[in-house]
N, C-alpha and C positions, 0 to 999 in steps of 0.2 A: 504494500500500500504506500502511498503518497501523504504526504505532509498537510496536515489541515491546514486552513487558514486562520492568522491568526486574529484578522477582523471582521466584524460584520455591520451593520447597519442595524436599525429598531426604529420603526416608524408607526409613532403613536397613531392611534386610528380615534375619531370624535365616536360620537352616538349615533352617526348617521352613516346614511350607505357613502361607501369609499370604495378604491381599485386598488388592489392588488397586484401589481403586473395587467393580464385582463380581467382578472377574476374581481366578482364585485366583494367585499366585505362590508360585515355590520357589524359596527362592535359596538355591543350590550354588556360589555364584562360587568356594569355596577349589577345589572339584571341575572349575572350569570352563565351568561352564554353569548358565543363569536361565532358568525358563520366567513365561511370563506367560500367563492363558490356555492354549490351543494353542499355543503360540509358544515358539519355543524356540532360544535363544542361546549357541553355544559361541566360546569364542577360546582361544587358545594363541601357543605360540613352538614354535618345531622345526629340524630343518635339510630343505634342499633333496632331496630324492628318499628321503624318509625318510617310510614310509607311517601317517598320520595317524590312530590309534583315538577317537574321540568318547568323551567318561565317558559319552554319553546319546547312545541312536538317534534319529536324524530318522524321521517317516512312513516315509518316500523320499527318490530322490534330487532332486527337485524345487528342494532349498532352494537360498539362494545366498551361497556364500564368495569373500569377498576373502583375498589374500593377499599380501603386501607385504614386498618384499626388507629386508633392513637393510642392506646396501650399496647404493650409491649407482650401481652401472654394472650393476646385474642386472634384466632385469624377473621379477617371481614372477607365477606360474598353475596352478589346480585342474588335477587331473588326475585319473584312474582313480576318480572318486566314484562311491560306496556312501551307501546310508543310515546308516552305523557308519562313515565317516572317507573321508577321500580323500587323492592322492598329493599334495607341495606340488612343482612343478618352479621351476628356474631355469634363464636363457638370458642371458649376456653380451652387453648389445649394443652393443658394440662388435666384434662380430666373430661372434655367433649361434650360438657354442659352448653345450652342455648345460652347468652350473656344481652337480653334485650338492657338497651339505657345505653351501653358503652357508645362512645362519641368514635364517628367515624366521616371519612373524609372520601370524596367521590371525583370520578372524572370521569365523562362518557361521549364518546364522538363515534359519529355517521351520519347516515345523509339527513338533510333537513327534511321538512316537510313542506 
């Protein structure tokens, strides 16, 4: 392999539609979600079994979220996904108990709607 570069460029985007190269962009990040294109990016925070509404519908449920404990002995995972949100679960594993409440941390991208 070849040498990365070691600069790049960051071109803040308003609240309204903008370009990309040609692709259009919206950026809603206070709302939660940036489409680029088709492409459509939501993240949040929440707690564990606590059912997740999107500010923006995906197509479908096609897309794909990570979800990520903020404790250190829980693993997080999607659950019950819709195009409009999904459940976040956690499972202690140290012992494979359900752990609803625990606070977890989300990011889910695919095509808009």
């Amino acid at each position: 392999g070849g040498a990365l570069p070691t600069t790049f460029t960051v071109k803040q985007l308003g609240s309204t539609s903008n370009t990309v190269g040609t692709l259009p962009a919206v950026d809603q990040s206070s709302s939660g979600y940036f489409d680029v294109g088709n492409m459509r990016m939501i993240w949040g925070s929440t707690t564990s079994g606590t059912v997740v509404t999107f500010p923006a519908s995906f197509a479908n449920t096609a897309y794909t979220v990570n979800v990520d404990s903020v404790g250190i002995h829980y693993v997080a995972y999607p659950s019950a996904k819709l195009n409009t949100g999904f459940t976040p679960l956690t499972r202690d594993i140290t012992n494979s108990i359900m752990t609803p409440g625990t606070s977890v941390n989300y990011f889910a991208i695919g095509q808009k709607s």
